[in-house]
PALUMBA-942807 format. One record per atom (N, C-alpha, C): residue number from 1; atom name; x, y, z. Coordinates in nm, 4 decimals. Each point is the difference from the previous one (the first is absolute). Example, Ala and Ser with C-alpha at 12.3 -4.5 7.8 and 13.67 -1.06 7.14 Angstrom:
2
    i  at         u         v         w
    1   N    1.3190   -0.5690    0.7800
    1  CA   -0.0890    0.1190    0.0000
    1   C    0.0900    0.1200    0.0000
    2   N   -0.0350    0.1050   -0.0720
    2  CA    0.0820    0.1190    0.0060
    2   C   -0.0770    0.1090    0.0730
***
This chain:
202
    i  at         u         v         w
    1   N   -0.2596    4.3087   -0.2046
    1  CA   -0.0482   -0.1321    0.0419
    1   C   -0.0362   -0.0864   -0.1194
    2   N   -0.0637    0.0762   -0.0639
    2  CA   -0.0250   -0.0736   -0.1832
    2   C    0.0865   -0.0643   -0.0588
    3   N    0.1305    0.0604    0.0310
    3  CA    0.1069   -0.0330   -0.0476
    3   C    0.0582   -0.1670    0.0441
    4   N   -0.0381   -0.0046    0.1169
    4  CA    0.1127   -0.0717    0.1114
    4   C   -0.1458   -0.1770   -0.0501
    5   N   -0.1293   -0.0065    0.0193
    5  CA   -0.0519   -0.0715   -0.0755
    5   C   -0.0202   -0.0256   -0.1299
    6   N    0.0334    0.0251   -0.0650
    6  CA    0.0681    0.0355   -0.1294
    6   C    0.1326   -0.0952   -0.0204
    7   N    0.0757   -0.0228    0.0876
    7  CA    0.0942   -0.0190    0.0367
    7   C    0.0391   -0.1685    0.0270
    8   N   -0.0992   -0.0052    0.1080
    8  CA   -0.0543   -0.0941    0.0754
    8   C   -0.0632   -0.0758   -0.1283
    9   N   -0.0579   -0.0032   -0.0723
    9  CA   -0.0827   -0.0598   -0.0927
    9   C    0.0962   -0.0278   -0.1223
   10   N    0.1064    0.0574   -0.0582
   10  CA    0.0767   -0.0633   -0.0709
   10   C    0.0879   -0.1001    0.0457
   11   N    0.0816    0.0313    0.1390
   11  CA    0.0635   -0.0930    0.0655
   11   C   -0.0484   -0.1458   -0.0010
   12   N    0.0721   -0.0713   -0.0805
   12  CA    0.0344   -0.1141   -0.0232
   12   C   -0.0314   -0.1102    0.1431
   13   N   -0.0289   -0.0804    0.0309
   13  CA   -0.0451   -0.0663    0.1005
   13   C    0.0825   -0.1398    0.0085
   14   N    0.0849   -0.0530   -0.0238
   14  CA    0.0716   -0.1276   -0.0795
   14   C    0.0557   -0.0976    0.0735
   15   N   -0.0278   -0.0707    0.0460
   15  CA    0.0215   -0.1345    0.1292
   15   C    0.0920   -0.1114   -0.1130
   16   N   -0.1228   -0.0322   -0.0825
   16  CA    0.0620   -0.1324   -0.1117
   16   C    0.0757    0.0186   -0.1060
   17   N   -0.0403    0.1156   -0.0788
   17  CA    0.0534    0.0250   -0.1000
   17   C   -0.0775    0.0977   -0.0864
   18   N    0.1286    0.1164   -0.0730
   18  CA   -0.1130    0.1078   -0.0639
   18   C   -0.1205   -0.0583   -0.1171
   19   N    0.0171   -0.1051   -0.0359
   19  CA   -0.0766   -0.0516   -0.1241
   19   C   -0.1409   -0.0399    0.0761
   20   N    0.0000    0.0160    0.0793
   20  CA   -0.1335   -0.0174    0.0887
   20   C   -0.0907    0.1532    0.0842
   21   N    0.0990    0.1077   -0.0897
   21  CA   -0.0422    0.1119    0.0315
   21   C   -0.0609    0.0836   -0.1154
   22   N   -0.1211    0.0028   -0.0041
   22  CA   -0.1119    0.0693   -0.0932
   22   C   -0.0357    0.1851    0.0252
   23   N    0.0150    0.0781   -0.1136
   23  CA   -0.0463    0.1006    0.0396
   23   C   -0.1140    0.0553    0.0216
   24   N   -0.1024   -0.1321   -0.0109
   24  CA   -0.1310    0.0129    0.0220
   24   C   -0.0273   -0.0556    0.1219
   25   N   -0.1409   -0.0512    0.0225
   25  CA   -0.0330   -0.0823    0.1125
   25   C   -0.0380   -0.1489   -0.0853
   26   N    0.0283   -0.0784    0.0727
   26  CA   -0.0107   -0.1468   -0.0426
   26   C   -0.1471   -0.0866    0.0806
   27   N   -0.0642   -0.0290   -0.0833
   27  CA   -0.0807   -0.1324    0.0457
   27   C    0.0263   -0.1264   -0.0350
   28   N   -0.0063   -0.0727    0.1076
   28  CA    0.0344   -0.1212    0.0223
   28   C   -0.1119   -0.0680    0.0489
   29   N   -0.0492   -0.1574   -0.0352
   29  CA   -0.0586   -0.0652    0.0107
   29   C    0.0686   -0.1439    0.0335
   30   N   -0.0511   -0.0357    0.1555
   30  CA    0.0588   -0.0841    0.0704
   30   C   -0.1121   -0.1505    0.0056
   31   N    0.0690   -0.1044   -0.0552
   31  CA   -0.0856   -0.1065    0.0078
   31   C    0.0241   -0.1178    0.0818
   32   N   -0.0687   -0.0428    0.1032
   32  CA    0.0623   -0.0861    0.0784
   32   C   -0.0895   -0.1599   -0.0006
   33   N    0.0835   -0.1150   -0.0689
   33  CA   -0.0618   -0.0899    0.0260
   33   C   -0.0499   -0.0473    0.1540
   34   N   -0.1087   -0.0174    0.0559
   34  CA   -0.0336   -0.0250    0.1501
   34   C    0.0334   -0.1282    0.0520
   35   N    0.0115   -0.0922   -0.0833
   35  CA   -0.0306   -0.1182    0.0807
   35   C    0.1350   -0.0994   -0.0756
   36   N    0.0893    0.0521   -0.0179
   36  CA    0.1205   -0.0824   -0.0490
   36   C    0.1527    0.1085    0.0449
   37   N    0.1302   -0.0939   -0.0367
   37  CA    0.1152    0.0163    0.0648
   37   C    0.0912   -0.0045   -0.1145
   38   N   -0.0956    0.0196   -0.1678
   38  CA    0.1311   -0.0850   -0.0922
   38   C    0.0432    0.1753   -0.0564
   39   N    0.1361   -0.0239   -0.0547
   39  CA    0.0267    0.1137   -0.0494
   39   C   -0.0626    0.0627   -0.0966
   40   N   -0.0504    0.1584   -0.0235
   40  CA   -0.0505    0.0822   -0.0432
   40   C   -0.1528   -0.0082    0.0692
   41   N   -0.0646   -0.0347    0.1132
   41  CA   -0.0613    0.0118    0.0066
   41   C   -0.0109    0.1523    0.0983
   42   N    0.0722    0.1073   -0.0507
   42  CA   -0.0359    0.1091    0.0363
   42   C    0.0904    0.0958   -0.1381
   43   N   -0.1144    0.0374   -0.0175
   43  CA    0.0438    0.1034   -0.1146
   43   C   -0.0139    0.1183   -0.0420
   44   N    0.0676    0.1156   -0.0228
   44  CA   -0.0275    0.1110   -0.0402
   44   C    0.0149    0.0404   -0.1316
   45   N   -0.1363    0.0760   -0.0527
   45  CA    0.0123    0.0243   -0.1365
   45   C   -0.0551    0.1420   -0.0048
   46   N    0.0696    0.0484   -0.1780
   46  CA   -0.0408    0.1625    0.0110
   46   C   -0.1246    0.0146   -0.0210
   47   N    0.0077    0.0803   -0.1006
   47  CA   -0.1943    0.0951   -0.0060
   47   C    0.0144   -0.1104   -0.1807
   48   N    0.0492   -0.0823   -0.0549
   48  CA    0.0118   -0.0759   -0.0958
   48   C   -0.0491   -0.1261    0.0423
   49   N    0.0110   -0.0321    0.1156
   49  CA   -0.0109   -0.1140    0.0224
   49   C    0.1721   -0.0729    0.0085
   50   N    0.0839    0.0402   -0.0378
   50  CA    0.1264   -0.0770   -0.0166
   50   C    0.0358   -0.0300    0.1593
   51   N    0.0391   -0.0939   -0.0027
   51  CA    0.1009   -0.0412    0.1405
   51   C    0.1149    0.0754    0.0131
   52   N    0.0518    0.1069    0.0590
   52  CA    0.1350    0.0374    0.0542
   52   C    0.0532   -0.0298    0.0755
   53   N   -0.0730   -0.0376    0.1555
   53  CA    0.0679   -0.0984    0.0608
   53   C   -0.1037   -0.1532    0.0233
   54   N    0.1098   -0.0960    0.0817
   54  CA   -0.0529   -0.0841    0.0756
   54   C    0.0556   -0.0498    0.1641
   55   N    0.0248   -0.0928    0.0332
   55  CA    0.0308   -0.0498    0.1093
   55   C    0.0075   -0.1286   -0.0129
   56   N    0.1753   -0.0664    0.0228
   56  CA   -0.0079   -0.1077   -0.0041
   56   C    0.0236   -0.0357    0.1630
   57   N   -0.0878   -0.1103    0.0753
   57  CA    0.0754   -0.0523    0.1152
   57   C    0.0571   -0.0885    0.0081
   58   N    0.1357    0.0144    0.1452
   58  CA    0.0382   -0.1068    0.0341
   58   C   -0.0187   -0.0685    0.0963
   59   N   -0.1234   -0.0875   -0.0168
   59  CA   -0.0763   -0.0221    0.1006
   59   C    0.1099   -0.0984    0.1055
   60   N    0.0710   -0.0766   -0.0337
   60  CA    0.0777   -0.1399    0.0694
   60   C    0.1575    0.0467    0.0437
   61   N   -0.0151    0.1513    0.0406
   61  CA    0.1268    0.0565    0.0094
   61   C    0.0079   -0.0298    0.1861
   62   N    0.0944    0.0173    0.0572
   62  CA   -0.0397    0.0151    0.1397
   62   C   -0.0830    0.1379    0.0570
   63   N    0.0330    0.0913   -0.0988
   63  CA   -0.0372    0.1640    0.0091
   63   C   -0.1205    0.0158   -0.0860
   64   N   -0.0819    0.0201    0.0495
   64  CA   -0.1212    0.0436   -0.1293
   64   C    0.1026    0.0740   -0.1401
   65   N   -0.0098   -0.0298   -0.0762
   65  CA    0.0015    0.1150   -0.0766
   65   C   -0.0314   -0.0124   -0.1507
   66   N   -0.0220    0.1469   -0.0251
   66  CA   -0.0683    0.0404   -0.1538
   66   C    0.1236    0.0595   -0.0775
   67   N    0.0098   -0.0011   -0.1101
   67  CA    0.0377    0.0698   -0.1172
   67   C   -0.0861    0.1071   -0.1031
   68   N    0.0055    0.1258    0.0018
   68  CA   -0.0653    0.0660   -0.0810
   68   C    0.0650    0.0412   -0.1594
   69   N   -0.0879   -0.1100   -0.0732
   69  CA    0.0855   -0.0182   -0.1646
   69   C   -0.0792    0.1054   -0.0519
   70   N    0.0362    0.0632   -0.1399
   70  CA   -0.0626    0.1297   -0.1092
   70   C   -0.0806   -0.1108   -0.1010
   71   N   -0.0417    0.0579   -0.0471
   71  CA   -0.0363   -0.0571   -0.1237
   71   C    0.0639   -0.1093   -0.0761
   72   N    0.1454    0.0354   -0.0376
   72  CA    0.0409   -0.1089   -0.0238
   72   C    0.0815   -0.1111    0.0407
   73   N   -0.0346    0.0442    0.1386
   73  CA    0.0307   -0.1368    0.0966
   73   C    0.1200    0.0561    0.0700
   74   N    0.0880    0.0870    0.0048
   74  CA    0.1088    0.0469    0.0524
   74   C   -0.0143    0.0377    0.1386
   75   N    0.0433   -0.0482    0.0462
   75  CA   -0.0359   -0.0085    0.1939
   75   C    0.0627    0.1682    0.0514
   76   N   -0.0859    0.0489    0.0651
   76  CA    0.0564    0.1457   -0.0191
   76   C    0.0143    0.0138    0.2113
   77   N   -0.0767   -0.0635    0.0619
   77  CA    0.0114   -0.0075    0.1560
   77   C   -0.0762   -0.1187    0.0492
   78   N    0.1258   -0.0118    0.1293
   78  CA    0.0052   -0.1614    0.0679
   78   C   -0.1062    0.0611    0.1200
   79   N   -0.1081   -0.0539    0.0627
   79  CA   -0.0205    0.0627    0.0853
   79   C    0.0069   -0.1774    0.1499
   80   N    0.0161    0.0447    0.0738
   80  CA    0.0275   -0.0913    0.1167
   80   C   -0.0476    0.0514    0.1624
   81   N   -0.0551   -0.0653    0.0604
   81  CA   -0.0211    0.0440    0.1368
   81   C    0.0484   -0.0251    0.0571
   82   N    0.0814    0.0973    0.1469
   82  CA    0.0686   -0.0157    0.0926
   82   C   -0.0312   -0.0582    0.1293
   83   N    0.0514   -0.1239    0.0049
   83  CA   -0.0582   -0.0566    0.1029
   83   C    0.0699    0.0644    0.1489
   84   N   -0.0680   -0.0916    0.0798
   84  CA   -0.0088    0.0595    0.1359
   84   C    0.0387    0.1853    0.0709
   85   N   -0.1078    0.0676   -0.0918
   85  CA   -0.0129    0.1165    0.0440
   85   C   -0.0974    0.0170    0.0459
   86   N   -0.0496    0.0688    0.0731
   86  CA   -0.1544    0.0408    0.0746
   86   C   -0.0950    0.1024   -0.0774
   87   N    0.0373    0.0700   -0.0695
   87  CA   -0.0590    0.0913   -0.1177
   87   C    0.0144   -0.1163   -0.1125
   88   N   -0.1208   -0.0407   -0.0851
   88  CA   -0.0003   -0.1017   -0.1245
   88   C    0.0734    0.1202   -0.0889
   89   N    0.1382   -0.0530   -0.0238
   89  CA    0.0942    0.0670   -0.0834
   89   C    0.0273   -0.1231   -0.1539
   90   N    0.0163    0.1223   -0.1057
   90  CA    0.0269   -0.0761   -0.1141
   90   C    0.0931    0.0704   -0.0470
   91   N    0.1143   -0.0790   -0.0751
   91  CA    0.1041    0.0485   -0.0804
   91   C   -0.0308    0.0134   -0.1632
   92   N    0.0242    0.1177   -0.0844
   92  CA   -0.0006    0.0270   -0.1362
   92   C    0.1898   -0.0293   -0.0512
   93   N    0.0277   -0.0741   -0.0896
   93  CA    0.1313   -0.0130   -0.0683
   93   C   -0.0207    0.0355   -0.1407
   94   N    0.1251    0.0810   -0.0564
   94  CA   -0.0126   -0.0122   -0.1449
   94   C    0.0504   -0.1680   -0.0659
   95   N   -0.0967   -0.0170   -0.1025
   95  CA    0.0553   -0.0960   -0.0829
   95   C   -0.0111   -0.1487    0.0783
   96   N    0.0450   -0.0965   -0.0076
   96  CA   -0.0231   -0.1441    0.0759
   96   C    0.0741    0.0082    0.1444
   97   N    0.0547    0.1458    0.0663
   97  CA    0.1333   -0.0118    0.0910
   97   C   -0.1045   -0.0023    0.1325
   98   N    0.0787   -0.0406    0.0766
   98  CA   -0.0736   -0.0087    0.1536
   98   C    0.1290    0.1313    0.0966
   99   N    0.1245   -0.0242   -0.1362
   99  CA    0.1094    0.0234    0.1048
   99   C   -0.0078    0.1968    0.0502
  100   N    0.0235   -0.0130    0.1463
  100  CA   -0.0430    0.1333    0.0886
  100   C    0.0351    0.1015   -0.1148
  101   N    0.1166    0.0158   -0.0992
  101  CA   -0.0021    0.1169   -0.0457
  101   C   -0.0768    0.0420   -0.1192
  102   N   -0.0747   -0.0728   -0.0822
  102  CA   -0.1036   -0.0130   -0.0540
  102   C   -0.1084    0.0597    0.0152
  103   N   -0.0494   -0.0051    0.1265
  103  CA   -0.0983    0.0735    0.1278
  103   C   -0.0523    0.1187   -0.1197
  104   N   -0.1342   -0.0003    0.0004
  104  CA   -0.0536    0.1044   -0.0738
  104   C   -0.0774    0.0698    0.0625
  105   N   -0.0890   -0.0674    0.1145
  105  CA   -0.0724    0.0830    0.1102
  105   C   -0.0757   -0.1186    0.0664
  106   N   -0.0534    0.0417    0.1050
  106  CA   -0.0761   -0.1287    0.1444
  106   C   -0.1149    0.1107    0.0174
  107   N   -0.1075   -0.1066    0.0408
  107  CA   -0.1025    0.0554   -0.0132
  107   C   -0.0326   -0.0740    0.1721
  108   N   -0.0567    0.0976    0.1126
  108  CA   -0.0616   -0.1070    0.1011
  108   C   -0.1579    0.0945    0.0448
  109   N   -0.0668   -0.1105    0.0914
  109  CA   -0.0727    0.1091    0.0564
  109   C    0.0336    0.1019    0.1095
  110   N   -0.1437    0.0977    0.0103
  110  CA    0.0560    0.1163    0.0784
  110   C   -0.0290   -0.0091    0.1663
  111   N   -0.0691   -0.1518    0.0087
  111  CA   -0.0566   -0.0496    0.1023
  111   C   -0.0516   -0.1473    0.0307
  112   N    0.0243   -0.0665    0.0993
  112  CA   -0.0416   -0.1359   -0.0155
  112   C   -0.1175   -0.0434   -0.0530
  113   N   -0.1303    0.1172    0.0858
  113  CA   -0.1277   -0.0432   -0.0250
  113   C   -0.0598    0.0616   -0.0638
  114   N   -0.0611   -0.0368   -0.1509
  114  CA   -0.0244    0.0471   -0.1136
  114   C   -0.1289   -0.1061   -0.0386
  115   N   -0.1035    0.0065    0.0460
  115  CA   -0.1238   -0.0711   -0.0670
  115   C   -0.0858    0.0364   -0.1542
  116   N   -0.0423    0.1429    0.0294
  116  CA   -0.0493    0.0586   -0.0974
  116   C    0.0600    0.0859   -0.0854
  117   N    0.0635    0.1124    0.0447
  117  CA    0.0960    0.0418   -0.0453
  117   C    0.1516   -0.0308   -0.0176
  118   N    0.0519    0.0564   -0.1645
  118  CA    0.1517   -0.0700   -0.0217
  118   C    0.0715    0.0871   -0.0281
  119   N    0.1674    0.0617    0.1304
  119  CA    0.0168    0.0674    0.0371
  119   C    0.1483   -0.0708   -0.0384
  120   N    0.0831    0.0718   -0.0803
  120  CA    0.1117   -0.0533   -0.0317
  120   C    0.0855    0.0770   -0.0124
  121   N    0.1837    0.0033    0.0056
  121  CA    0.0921    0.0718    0.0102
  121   C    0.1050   -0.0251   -0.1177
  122   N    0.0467    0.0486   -0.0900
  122  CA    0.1019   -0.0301   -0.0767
  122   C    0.1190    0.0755    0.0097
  123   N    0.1110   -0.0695    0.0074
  123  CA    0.1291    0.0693    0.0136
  123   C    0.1821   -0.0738   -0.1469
  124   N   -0.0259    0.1214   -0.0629
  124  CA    0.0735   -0.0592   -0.1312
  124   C    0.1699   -0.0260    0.1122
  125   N    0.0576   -0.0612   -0.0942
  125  CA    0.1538   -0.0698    0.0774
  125   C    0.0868    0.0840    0.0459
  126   N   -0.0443    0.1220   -0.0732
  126  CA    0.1222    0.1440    0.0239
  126   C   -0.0549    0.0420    0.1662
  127   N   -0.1585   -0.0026    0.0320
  127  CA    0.0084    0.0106    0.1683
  127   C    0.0212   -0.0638    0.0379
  128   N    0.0726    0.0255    0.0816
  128  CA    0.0838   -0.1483    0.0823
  128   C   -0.0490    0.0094    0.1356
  129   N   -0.0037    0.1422    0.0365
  129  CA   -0.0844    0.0080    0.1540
  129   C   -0.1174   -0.0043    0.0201
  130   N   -0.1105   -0.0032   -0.0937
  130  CA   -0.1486    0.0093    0.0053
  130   C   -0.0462    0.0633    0.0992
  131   N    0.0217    0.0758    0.0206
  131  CA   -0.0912    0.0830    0.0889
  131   C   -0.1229    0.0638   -0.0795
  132   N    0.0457    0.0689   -0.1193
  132  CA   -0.1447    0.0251   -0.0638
  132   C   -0.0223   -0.0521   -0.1260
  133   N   -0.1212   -0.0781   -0.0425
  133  CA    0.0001   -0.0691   -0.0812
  133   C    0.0323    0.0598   -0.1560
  134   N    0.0181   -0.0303   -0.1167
  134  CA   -0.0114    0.0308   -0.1050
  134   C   -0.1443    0.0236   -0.0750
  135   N   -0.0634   -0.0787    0.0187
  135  CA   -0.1274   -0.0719   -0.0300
  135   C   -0.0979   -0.0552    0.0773
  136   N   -0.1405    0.0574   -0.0143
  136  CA   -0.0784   -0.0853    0.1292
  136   C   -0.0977   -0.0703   -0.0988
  137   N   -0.0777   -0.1077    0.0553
  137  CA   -0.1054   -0.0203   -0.1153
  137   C   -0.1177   -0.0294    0.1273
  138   N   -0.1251    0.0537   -0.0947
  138  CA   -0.1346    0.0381    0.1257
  138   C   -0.0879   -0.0281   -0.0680
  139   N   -0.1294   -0.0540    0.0921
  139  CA   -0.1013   -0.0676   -0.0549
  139   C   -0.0409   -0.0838    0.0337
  140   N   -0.1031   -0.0988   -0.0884
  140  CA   -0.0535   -0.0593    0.0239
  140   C    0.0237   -0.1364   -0.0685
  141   N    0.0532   -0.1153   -0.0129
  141  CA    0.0424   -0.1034   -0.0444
  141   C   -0.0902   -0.0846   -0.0607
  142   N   -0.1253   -0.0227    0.0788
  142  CA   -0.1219   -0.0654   -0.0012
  142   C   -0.0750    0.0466   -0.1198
  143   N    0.0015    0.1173    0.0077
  143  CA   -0.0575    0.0997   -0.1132
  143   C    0.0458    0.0494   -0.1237
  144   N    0.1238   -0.0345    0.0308
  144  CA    0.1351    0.0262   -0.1362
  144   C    0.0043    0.1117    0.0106
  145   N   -0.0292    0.1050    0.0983
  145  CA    0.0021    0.1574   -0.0180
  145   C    0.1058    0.0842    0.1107
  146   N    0.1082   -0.0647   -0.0467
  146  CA    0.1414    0.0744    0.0276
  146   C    0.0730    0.0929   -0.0744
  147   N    0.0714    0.0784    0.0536
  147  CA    0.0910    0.1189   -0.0381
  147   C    0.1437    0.0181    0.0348
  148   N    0.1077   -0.0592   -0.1103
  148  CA    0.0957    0.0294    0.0259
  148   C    0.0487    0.2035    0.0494
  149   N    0.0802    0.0402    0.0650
  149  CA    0.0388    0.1538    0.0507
  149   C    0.1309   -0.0225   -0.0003
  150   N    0.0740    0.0997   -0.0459
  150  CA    0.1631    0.0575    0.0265
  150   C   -0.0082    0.0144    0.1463
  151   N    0.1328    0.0318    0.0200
  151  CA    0.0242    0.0530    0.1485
  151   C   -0.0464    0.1246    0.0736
  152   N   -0.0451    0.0950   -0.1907
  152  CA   -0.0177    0.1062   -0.0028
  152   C   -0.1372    0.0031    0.0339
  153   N   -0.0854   -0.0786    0.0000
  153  CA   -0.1132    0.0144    0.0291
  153   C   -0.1191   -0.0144   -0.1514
  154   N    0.1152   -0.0086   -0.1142
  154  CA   -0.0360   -0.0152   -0.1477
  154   C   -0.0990   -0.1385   -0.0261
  155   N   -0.1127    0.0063   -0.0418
  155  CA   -0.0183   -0.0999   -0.0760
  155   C    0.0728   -0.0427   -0.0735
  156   N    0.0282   -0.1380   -0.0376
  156  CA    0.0968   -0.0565   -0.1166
  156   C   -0.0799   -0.1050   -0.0593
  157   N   -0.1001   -0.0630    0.0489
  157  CA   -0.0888   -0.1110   -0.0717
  157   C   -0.0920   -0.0297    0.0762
  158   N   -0.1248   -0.0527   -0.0406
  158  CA   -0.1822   -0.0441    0.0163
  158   C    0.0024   -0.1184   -0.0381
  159   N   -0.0541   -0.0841    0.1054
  159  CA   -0.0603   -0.1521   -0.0705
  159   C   -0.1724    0.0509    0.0026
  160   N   -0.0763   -0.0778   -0.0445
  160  CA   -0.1256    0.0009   -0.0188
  160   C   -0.0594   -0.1196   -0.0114
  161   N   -0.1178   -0.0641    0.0305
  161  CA   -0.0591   -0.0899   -0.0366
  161   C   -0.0605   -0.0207   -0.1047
  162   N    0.0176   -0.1208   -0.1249
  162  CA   -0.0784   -0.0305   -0.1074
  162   C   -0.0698   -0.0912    0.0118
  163   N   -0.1042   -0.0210   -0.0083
  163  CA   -0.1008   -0.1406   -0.0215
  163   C   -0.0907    0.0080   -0.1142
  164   N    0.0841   -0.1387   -0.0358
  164  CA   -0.0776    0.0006   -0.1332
  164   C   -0.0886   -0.1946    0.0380
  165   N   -0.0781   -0.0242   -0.1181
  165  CA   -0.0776   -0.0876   -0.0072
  165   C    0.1566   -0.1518   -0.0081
  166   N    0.0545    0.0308   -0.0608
  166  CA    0.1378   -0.1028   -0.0362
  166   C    0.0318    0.0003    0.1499
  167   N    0.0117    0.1252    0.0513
  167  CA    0.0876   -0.0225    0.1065
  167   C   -0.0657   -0.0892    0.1347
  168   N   -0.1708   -0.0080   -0.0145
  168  CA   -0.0394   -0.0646    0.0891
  168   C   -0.0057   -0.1568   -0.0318
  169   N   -0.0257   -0.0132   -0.1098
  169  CA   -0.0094   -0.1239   -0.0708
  169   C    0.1171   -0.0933   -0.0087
  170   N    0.1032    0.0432   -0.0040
  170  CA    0.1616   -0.0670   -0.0432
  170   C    0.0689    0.0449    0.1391
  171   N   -0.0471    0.0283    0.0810
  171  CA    0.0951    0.0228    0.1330
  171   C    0.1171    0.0543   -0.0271
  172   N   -0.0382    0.0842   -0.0604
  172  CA    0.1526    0.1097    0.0260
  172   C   -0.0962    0.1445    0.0722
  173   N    0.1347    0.0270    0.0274
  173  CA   -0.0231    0.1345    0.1026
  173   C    0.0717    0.1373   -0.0705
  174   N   -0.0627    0.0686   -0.1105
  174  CA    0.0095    0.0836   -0.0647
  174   C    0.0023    0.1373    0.0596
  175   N    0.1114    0.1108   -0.0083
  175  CA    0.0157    0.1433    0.0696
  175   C    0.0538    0.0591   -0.1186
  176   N    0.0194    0.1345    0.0282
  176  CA    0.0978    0.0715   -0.1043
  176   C    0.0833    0.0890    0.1050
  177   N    0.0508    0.1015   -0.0519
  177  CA    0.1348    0.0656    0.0709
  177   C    0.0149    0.1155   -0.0818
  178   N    0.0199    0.0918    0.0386
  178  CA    0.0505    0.1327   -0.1477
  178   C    0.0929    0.1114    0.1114
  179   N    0.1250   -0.0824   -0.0672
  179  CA    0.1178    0.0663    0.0173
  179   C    0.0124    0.1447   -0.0752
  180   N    0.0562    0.1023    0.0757
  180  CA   -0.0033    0.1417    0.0036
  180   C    0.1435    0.0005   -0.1223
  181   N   -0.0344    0.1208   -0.0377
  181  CA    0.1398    0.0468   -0.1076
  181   C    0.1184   -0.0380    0.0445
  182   N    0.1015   -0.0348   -0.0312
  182  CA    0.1527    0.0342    0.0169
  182   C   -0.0058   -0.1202    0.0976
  183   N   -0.0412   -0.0738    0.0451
  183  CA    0.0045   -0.0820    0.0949
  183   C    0.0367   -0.1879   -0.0441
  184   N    0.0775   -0.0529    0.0804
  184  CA    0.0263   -0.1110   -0.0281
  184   C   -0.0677   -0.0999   -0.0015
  185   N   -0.0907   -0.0651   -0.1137
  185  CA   -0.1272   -0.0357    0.0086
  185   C    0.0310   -0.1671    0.0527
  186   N    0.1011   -0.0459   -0.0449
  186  CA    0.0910   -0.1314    0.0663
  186   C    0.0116   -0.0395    0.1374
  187   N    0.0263    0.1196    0.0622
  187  CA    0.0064    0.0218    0.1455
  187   C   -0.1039   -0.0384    0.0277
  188   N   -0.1060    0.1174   -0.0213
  188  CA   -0.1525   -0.0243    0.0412
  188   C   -0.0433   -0.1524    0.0318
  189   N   -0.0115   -0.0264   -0.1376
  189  CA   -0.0526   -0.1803   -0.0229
  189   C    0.0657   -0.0524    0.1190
  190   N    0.1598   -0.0028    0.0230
  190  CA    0.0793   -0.0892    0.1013
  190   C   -0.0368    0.0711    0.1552
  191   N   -0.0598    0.0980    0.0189
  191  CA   -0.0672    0.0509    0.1562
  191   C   -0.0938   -0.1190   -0.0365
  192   N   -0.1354    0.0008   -0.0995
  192  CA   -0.1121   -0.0686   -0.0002
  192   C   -0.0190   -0.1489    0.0012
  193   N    0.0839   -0.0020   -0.0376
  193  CA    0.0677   -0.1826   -0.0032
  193   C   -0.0014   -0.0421    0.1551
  194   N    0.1428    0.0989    0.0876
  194  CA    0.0273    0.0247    0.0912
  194   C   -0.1183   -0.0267    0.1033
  195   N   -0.1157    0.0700    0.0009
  195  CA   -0.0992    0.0771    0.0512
  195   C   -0.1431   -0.1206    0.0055
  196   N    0.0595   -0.0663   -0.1145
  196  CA   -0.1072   -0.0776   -0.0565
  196   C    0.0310   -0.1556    0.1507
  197   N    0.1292   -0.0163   -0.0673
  197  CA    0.1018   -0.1229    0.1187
  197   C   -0.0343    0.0274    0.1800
  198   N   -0.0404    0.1143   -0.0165
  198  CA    0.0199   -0.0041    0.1592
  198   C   -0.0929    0.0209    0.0588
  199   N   -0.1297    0.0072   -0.1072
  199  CA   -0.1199   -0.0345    0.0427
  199   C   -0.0510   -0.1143   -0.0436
  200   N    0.0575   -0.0770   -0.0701
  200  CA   -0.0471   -0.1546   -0.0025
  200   C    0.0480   -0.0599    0.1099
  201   N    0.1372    0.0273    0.0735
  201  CA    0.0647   -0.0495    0.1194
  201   C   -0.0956    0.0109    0.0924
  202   N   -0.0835    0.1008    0.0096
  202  CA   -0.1201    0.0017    0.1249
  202   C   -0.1353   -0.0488   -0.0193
***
């Protein structure tokens, strides 16, 4: 059995791309301007402080949608919501594409009515039947205290709440995140982005 987690823990995790796969665990620090719409006002930076990603929107599109750029601005996923579905469904694309084969994974909920708790389903493009999700994410939204899980039942990433004195003062809404070994820390951010959108929608 030692063996087989063992196993499990080197296995590579890779949605976006391997350069976003660490053999450690990653912390991430998520900064969200509160009270504005202009680009970068949501940002993620490492345990340096550096920006790795951001979020540019397109707010005047007919489709909501975001772009998730790296550091140096290189747009790495389109994300867009699917209208008229009954589950609040969102689309992930690599790169600026919207187009279906692009499709990197959709994220919806696991239920209409979701007040306190945030109960979510992810399914990468290769399931095509969804019957069982890839990815669930659980928690608490309000609280920033969610948990990305494999299908396997694996932890794969922790948000947490930070409050700092800046963060009450300058209206941003400060969390962190610490992505697990081998895991696609890119992805992560684009669930939280994701996660973030579809609770401002409510």
């Amino acid at each position: 059995m030692a063996g087989t987690s063992e196993a499990m823990a080197t296995e590579r995790l890779e949605v976006i791309g391997p350069q976003f796969c660490a053999p450690y665990a990653v912390d991430l620090s998520i900064v969200k301007q509160v009270m504005t719409l202009k680009d970068g006002s949501f940002q993620v930076l490492d345990v340096n402080e550096n920006v790795v990603f951001s979020i540019k929107g397109k707010v005047f599109s007919l489709r909501e949608r975001r772009v998730l750029v790296d550091g140096a601005g290189n747009p790495l996923v389109t994300f867009q919501q699917k209208l008229l579905t009954a589950h609040n469904r969102w689309q992930a694309f690599r790169g600026e594409s919207t187009d279906p084969k692009q499709l990197l994974f959709s994220v919806k909920k696991s239920g209409l009515l979701q007040f306190l708790k945030t109960k979510l389903d992810v399914f990468l493009a290769t399931n095509t039947k969804e019957e069982v999700s890839d990815f669930k994410i659980e928690g608490s939204w309000m609280e920033k205290s969610c948990v990305i899980y494999a299908s396997n039942s694996t932890e794969v990433a922790k948000m947490h709440k930070k409050r700092t004195a800046e963060s009450l003062l300058l209206g941003k809404d400060n969390f962190g995140v610490t992505v697990s070994a081998n895991v696609d820390f890119a992805f992560i951010v684009a669930l939280i982005v994701i996660l973030d959108e579809i609770n401002e929608d409510e």
